[in-house]
SETORDO-115525 format. One line per field, with one value per residue: residue in one letter; x, y, z of N, C-alpha, C in turn. Coordinates in steps of 0.001 Angstrom, whole numbers, plus 500000, padded with zeros to 6 digits. Layout:
N
res [A;...] .
n.x [X;...] .
n.y [Y;...] .
n.z [Z;...] .
ca.x [X;...] .
ca.y [Y;...] .
ca.z [Z;...] .
c.x [X;...] .
c.y [Y;...] .
c.z [Z;...] .
! end
This chain:
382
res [X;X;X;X;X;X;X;X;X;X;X;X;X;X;X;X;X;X;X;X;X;X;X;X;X;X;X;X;X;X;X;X;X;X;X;X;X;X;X;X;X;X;X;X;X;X;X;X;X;X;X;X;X;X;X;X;X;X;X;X;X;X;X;X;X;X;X;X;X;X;X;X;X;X;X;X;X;X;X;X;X;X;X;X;X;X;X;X;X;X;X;X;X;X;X;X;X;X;X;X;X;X;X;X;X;X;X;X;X;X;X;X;X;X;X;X;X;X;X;X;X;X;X;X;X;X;X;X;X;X;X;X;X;X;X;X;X;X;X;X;X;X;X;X;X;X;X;X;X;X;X;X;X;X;X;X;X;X;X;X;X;X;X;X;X;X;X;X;X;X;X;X;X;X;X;X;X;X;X;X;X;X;X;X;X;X;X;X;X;X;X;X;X;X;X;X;X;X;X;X;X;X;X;X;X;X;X;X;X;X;X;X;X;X;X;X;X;X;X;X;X;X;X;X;X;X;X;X;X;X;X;X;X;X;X;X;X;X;X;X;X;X;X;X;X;X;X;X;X;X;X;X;X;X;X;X;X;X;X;X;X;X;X;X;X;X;X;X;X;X;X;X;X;X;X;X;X;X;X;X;X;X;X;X;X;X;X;X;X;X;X;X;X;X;X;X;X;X;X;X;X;X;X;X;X;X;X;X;X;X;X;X;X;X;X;X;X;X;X;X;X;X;X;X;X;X;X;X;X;X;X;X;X;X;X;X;X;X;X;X;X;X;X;X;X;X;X;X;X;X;X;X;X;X;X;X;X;X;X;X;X;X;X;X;X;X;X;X;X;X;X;X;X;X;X;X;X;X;X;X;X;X] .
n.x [153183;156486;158647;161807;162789;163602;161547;161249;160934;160046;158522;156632;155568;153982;152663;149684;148727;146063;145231;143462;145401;145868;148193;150525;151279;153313;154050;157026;159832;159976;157646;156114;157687;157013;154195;154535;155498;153507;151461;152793;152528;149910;148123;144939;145006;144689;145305;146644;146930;148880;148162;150062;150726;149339;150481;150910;150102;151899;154202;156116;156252;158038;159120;160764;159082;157060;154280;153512;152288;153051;153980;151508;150440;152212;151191;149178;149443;150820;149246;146986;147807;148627;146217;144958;142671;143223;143417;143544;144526;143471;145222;146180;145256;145354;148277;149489;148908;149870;152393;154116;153486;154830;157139;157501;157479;159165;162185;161449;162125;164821;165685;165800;163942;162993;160673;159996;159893;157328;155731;155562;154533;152322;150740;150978;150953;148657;146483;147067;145518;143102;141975;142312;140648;138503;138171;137974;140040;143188;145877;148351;150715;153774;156536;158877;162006;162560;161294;159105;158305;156236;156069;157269;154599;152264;152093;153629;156916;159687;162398;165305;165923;167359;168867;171783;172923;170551;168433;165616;164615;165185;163399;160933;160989;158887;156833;153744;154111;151736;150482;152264;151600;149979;151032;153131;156327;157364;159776;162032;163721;165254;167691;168035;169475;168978;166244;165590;166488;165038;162980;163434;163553;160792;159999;159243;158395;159361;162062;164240;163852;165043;165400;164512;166182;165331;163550;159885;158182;159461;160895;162840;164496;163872;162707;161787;159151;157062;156564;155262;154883;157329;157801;160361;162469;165006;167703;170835;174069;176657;178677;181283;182148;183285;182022;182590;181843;181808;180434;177340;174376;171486;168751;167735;166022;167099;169424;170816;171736;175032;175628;177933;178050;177513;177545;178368;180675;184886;187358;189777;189963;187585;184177;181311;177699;176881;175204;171530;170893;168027;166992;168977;169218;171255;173984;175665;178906;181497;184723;185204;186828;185484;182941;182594;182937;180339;179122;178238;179653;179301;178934;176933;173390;170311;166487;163369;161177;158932;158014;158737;159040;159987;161693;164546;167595;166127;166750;169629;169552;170516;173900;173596;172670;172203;170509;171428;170268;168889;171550;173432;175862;175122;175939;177953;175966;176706;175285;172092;169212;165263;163426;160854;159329;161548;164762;167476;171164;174522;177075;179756;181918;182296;180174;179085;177270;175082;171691;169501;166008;166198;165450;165793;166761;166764;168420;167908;170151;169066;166831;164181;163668;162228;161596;162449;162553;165657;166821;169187;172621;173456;174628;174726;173373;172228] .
n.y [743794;742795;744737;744747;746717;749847;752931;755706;759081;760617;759267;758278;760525;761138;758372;758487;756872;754889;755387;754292;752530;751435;748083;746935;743923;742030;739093;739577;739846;742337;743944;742077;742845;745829;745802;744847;747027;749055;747904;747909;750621;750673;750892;750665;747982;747076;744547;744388;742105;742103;740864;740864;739580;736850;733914;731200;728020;726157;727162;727301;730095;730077;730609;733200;734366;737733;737150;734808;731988;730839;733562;734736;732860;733465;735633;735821;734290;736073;738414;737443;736421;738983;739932;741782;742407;740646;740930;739503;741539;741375;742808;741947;742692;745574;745388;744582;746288;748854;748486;745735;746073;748279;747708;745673;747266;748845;747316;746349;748473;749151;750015;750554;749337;749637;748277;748445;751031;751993;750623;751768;753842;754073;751518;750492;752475;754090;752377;751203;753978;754693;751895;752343;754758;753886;752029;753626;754424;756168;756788;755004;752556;750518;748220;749886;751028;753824;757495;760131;763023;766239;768831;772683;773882;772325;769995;767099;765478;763259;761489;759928;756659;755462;753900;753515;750956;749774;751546;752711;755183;755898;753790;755152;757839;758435;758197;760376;763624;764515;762082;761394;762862;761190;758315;756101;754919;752473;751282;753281;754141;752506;750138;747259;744932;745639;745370;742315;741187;742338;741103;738014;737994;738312;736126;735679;733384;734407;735984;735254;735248;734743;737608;738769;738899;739331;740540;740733;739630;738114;735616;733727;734738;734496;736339;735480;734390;737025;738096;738150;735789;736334;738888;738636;737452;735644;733801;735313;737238;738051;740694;742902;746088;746675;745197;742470;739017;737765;735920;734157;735765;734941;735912;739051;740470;739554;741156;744428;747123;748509;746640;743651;741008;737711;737398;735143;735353;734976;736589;738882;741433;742694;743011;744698;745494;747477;747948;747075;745689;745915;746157;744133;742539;741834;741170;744620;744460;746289;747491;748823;751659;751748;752226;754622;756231;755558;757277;756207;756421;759312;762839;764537;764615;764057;764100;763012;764108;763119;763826;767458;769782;772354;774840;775139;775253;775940;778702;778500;775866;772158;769879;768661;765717;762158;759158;756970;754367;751450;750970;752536;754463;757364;760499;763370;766629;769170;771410;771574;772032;772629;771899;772717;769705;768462;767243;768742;767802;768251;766779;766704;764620;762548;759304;756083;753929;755141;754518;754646;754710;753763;754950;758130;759639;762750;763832;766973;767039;764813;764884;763712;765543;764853;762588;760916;759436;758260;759731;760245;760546;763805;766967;769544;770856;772950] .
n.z [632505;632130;630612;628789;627321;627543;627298;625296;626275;623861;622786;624594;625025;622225;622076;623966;627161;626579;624151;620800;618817;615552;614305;612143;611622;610706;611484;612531;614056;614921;614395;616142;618483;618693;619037;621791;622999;622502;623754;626561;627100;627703;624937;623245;620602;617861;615820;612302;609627;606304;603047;601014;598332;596233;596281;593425;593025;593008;593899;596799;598605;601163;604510;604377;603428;603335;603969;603934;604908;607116;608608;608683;610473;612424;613488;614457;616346;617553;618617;619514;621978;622980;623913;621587;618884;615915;612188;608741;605927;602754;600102;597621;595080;594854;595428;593264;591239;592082;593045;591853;589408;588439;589446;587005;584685;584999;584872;582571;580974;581252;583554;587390;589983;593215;595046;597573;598419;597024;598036;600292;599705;598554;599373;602037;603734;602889;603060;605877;606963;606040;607099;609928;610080;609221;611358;613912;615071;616592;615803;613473;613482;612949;612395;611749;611930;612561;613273;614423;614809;616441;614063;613413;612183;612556;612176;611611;611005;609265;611009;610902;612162;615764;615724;613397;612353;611103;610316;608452;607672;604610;602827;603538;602819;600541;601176;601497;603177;604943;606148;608222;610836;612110;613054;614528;615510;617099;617656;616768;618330;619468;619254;616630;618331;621052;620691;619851;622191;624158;623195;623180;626335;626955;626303;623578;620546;618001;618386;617554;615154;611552;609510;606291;603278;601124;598214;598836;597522;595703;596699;596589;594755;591938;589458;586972;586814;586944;584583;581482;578906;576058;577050;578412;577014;577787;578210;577041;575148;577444;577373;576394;576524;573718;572789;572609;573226;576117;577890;579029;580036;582625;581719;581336;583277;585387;586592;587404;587195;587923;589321;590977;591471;590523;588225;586893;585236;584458;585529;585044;586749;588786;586889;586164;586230;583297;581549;580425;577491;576216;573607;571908;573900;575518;577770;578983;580588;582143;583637;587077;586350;583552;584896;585726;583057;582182;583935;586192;588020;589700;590734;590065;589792;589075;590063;589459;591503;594332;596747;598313;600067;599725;597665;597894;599708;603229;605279;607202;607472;607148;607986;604703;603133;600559;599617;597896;597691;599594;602461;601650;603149;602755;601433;601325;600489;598391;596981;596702;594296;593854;590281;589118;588760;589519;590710;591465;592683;593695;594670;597361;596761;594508;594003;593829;591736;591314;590235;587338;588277;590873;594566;595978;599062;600676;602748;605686;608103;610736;610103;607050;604102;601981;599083;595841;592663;590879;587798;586681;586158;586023;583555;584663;586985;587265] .
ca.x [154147;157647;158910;162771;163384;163154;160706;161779;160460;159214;157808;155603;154434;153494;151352;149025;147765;144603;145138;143434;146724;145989;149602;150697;151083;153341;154385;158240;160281;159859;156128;155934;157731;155886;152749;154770;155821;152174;150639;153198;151943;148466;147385;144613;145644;144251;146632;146113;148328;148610;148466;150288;150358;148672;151208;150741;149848;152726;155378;156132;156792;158481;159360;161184;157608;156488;152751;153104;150644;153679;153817;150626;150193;153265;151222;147497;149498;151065;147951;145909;148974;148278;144783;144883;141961;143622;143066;144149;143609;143897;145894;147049;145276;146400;149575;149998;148652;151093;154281;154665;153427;155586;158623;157541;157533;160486;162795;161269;162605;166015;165627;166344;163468;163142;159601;159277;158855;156063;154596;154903;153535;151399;149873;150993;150254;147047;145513;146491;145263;142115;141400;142315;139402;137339;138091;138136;141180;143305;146870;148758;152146;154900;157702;160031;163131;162187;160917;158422;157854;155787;156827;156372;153477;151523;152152;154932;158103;159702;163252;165716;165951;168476;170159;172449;172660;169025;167188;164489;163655;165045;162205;159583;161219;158265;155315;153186;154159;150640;150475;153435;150786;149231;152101;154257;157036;157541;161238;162468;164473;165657;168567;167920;169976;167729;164716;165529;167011;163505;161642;163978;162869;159669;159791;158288;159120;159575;162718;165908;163517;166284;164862;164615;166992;165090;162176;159290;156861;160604;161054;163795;165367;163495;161597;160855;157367;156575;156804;154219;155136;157714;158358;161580;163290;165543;168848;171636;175028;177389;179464;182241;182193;183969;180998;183347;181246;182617;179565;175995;173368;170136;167876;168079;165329;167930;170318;170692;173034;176264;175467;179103;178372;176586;177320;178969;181716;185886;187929;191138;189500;185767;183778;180050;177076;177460;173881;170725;170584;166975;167044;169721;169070;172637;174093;176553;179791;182885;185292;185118;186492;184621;181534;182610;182838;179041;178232;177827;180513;179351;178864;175827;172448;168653;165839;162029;160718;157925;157545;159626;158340;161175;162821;166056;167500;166059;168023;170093;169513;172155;174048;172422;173138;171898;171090;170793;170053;169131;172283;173801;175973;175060;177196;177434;175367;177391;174070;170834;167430;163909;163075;159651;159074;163244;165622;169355;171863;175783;177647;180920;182397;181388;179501;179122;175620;173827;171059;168284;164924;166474;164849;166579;166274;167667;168137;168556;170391;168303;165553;163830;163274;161575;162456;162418;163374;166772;166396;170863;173885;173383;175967;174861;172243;171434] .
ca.y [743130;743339;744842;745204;747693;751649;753656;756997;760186;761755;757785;758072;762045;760855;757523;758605;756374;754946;755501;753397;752286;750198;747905;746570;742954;740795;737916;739523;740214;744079;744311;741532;743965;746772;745245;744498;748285;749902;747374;748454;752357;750929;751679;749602;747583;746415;744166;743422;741591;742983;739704;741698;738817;735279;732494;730132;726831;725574;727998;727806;731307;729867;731180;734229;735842;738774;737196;733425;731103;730889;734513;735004;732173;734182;737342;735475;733918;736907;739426;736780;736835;740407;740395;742607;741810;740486;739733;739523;742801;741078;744065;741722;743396;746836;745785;744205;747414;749903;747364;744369;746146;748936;746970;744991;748245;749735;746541;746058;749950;748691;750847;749773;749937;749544;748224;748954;752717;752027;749727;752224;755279;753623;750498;750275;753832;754624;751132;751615;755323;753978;751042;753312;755602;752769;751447;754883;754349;757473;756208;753683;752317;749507;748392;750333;752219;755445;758526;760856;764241;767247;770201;774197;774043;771610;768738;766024;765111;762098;761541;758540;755941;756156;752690;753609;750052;749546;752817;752334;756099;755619;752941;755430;759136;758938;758236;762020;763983;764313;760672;761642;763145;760231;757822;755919;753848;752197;751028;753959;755002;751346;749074;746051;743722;745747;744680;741028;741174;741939;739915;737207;738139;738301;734447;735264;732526;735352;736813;735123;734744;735956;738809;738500;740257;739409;741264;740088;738815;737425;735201;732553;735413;734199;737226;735332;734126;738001;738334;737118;735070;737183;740022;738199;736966;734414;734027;735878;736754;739380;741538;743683;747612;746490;744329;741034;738282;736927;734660;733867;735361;733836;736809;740739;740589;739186;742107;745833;748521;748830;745235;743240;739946;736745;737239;734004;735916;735083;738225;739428;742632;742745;743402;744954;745898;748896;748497;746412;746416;745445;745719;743224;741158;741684;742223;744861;744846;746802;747526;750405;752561;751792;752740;756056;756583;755180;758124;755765;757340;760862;763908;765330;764045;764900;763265;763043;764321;762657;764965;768102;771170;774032;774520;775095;774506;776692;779298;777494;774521;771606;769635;768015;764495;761962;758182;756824;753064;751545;750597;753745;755233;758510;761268;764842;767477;770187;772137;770664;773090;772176;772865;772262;768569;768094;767470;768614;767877;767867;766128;767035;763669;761462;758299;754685;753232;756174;753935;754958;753502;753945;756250;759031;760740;764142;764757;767939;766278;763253;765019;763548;766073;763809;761483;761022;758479;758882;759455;759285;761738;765509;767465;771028;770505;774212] .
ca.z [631627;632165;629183;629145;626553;627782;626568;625434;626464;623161;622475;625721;624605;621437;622584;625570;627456;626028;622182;620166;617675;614482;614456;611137;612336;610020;612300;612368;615535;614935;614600;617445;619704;618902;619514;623076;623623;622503;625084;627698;627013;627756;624079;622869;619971;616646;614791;610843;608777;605129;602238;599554;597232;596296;595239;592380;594246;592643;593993;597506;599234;602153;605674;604329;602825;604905;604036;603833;605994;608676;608722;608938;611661;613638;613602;614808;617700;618633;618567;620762;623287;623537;623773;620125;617959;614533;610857;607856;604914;601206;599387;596580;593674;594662;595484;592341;590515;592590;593182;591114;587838;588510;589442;585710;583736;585195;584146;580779;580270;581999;584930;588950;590860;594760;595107;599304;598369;596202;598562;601407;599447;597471;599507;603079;604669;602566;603481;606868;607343;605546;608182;611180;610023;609404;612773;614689;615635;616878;615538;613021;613943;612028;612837;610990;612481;612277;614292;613624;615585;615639;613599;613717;611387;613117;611089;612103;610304;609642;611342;610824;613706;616436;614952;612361;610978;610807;609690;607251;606800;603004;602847;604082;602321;599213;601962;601812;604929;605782;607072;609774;612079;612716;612559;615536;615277;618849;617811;616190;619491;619618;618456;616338;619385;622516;619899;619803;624199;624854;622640;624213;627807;627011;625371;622120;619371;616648;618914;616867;613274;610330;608429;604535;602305;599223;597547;599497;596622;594916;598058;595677;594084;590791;589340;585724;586472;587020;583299;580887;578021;575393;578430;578849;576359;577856;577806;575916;575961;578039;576391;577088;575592;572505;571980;572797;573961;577569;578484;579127;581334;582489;581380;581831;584690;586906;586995;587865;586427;588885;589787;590806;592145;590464;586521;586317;584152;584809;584658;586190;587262;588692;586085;586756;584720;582519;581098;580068;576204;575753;572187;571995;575002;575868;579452;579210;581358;582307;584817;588017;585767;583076;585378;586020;582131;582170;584486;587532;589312;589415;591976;589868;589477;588466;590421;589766;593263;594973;597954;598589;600022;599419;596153;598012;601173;603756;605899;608774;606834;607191;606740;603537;602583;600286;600063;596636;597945;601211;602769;601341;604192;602574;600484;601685;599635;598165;596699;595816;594088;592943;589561;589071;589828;589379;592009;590775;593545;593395;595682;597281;596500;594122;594652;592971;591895;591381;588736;586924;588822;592339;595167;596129;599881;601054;604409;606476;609920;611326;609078;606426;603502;600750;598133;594536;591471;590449;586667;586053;586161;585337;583472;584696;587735;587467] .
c.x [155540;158638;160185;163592;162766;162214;161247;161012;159167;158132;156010;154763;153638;152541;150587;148879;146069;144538;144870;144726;146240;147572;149681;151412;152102;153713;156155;158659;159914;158252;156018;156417;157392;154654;152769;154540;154305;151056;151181;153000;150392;147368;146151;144767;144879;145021;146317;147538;148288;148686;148553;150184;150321;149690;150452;150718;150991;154512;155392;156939;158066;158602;159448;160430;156647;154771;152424;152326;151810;153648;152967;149985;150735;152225;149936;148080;149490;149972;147268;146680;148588;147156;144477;143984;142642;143189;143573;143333;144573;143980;146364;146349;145926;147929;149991;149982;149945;152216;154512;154803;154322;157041;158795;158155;158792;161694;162720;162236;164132;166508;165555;165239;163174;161473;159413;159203;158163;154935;154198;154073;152366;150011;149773;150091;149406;146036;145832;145665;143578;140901;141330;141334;138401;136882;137681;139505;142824;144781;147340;150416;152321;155848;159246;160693;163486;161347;159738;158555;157393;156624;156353;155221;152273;151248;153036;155934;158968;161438;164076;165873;167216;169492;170836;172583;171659;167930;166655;164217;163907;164097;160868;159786;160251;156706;154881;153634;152694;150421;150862;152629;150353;149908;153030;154502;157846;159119;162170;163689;164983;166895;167789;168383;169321;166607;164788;165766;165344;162257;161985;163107;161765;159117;159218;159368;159591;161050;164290;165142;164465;164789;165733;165069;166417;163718;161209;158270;158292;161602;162672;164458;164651;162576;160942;159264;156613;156009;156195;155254;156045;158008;160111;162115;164656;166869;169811;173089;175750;178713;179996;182097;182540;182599;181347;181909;181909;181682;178120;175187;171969;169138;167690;167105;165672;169251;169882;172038;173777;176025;177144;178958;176940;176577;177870;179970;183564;186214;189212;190691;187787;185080;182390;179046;176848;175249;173082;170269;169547;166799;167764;169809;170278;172941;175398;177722;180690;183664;184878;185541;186005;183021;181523;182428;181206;178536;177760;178243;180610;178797;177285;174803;171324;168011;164080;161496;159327;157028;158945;159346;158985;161920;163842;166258;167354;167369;168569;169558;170609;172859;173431;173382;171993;172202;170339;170192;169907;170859;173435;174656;175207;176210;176460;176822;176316;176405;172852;169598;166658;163702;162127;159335;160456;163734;166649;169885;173461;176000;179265;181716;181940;180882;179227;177679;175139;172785;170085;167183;165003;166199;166042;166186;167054;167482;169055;169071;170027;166917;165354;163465;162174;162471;161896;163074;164428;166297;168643;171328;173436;174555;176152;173254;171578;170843] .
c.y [743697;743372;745707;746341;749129;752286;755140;757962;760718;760156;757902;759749;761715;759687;758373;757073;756089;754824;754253;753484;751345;749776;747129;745158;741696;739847;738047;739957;742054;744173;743747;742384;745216;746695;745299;746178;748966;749139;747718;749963;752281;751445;750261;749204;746624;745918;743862;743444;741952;741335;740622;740809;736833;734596;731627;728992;725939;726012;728060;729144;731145;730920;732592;735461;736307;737767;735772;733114;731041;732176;735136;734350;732922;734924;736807;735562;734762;737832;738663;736903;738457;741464;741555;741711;741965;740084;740078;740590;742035;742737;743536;742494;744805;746720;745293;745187;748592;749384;746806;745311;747405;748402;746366;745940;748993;748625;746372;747624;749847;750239;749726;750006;749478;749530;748486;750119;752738;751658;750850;752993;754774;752503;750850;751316;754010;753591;751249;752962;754810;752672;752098;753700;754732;752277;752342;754416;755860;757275;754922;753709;750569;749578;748631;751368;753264;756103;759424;762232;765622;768505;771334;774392;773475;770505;767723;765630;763720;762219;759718;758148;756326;754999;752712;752361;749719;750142;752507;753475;756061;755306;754242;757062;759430;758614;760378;762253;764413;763507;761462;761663;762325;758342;757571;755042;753572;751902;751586;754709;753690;750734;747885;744865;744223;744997;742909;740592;741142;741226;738595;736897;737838;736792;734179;734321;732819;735521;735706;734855;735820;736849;738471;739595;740517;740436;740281;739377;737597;736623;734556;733304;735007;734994;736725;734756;735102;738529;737865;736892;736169;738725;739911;737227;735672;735362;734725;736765;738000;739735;743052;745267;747459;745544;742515;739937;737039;735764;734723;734490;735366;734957;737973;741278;740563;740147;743148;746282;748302;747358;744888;741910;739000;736670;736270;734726;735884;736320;738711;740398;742684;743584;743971;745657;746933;749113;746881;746360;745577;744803;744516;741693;740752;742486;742920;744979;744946;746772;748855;751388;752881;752852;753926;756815;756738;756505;757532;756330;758786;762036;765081;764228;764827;763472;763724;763018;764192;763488;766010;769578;772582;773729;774450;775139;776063;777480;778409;776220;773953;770915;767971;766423;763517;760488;757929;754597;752819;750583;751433;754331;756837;759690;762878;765549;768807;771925;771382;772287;772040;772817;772545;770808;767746;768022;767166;768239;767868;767649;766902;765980;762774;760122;757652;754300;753879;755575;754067;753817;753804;755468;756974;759852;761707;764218;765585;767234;765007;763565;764430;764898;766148;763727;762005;759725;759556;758586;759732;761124;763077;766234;769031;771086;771705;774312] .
c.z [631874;631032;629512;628632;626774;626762;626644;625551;625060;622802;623383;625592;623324;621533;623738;625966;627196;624874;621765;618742;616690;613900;612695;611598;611412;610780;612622;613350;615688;615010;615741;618697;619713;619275;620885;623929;623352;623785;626162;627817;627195;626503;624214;621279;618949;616038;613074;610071;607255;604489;600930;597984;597073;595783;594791;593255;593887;593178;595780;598143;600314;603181;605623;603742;603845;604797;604037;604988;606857;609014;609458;610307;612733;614669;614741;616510;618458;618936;620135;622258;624454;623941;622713;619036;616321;613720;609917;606494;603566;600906;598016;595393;593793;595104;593934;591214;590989;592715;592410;589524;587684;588568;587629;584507;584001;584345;583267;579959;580718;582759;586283;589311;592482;595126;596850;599118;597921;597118;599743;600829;598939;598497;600839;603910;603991;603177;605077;607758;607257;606910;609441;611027;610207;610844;613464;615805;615760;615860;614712;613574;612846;612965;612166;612189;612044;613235;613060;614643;615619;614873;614057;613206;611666;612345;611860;610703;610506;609915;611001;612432;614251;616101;613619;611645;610680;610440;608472;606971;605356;602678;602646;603584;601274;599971;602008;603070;605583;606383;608270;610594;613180;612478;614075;614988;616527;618598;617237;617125;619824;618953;618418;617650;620409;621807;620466;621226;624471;624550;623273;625411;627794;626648;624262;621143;618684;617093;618115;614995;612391;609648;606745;604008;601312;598976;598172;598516;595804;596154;597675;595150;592307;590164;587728;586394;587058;585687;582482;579820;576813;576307;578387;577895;576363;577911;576865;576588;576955;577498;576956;576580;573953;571816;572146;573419;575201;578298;578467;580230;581045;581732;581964;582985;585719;587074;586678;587550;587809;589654;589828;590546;591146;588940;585909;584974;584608;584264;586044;586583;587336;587415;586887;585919;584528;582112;580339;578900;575582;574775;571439;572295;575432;576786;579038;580095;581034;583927;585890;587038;584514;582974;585370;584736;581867;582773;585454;588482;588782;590851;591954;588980;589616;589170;590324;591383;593377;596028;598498;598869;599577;598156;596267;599734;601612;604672;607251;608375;607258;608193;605971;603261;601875;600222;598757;596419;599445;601959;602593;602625;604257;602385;601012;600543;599613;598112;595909;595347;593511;591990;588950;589547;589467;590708;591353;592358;592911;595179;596123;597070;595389;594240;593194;593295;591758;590137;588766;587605;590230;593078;595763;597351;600338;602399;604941;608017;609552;610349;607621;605119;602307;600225;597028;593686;591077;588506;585905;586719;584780;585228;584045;585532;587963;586433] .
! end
């Protein structure tokens, strides 16, 4: 196969030749060319497609759902292409137990939450670790942009990709670092535009498909029919600090704290939401500096930590930075400690958006350290 995208060094130490790989298969240009690059390393290649959740026969998913029947068609074609025995692993009740009902319970408490870290720690990597064994399969791989590589301890660590606009380790900072070991990610040493050049070359159909911005079970952007009956309250109005009432929105499911864009609200100065007042059923908003009053714009924060092995940064540590969303460039770390299952940090700058619900990763360098839920702004992180 003439496969146009380089293979990197530590890529080709970490596959052998031969490894049986179980591939995580959704039908999307990134899995499709991983599937390409583990067949050009001679692995052999199990593909399964995950079906995280069933739609209402009334609701179509469309194109843009990682699991719909085109999706899923993508993934069949491509597998058979590659001579990779594929099929499909129903996950919807546990994803709906670890993701959906988590995403439900976090909003009802008007908290942010970022359901792809749930799904990885929670659904993705246990269910594939799980099959692998089942299978006897030596290796799992995705196509997320990210690195992994061994450590001193004899473990592996997880590294961000080498494409700065496309790194997913955020995504993948609350997965256990035990996984790592057994863990490739063929396009983690890749750019998004080499990805799609050689899927090109190669003539797969997948190689110009858009990638979905939205929540993958919230294909329409419409998360009420997540919500049983009285969950959601409906409509009601938005209201300024003073309590003023400036307008209408559709229901407090559909926005997020430090939110700007989509509140149907006129205003000589962007307004943006201050807070979710349940009790009420009223969207609060203010202005930027408003937010900063809110404690959005702040330099110190407290985070429930997921995985974090050192209470403080080791020696020759550095330097520390933090990403409190994906898309986050990331904010330098001034001093972060663990204090029991806490994560204080201060920042040397302060930073916008920091909102309750949202994961939180630390990294030393290109290193991954672990993540955590942000639980808000701390006045005294020691």
């Amino acid at each position: 196969m003439d496969l146009s995208l380089p293979l990197h060094d530590d890529l080709r130490r970490a596959v052998k030749p031969g490894a049986s790989v179980l591939l995580a298969l959704s039908g999307g240009v990134d899995s499709a060319l991983s599937l390409a690059v583990l067949r050009a390393l001679d692995c052999e290649v199990l593909a399964v497609t995950f079906k995280n959740f069933c739609y209402d026969d009334d609701r179509d998913p469309g194109a843009k759902a990682c699991c719909s029947l085109d999706a899923i068609d993508d993934a069949r074609r491509l597998a058979g292409r590659f001579g990779a025995r594929h099929w499909v692993h129903d996950v919807a009740e546990l994803f709906g137990a670890q993701v959906i009902q988590t995403f439900v319970s976090e909003y009802r408490a008007a908290r942010t939450p970022n359901p792809c870290l749930a799904c990885n720690s929670d659904v993705r990597f246990p269910e594939l670790l799980r099959l692998a064994d089942q299978q006897g399969c030596d290796l799992v791989a995705t196509g997320h942009y990210a690195r992994t590589r061994p450590d001193s301890n004899g473990g592996a660590e997880l590294l961000q990709g080498v494409d700065a606009e496309k790194d997913q380790s955020y995504f993948l900072s609350q997965v256990p670092r035990d996984v790592w070991p057994r863990v490739v990610f063929p396009l983690g040493w890749s750019t998004k535009p080499e990805v799609r050049a050689a899927a090109r070359q190669l003539g797969m159909a997948v190689a110009d498909k858009p990638e979905s911005q939205e929540i993958c079970f919230v294909p329409d952007g419409d998360r009420g029919f997540l919500f049983a009956a009285g969950d959601d309250p409906g409509p009601g109005p938005v209201v300024d600090t003073a309590g003023q009432v400036l307008g209408e929105h559709r229901g407090l499911i559909h926005y997020t704290v430090g939110q700007r864009r989509g509140l149907g609200v006129a205003n000589c100065e962007p307004l943006y939401v201050l807070a979710l007042d349940a009790a009420d059923n009223r969207l609060v908003v203010g202005t930027r500096d408003q937010l900063a009053v809110e404690q959005l714009l702040c330099d110190r924060f407290t985070a429930a930590v997921f995985d974090l092995p050192d209470a403080g940064p080791p020696a020759g540590g550095g330097p520390y930075m933090v990403r409190i969303r994906h898309r986050h460039p990331g904010a330098a770390v001034e001093s972060w400690r663990r204090h029991g299952e806490m994560l204080h940090v201060t920042l040397s700058e302060p930073v916008f958006g920091a909102a309750p619900g949202q994961g939180l990763t630390l990294y030393d360098g290109e290193r991954i350290l672990g993540g955590g839920r942000l639980l808000g702004a701390a006045d005294d992180p020691t």
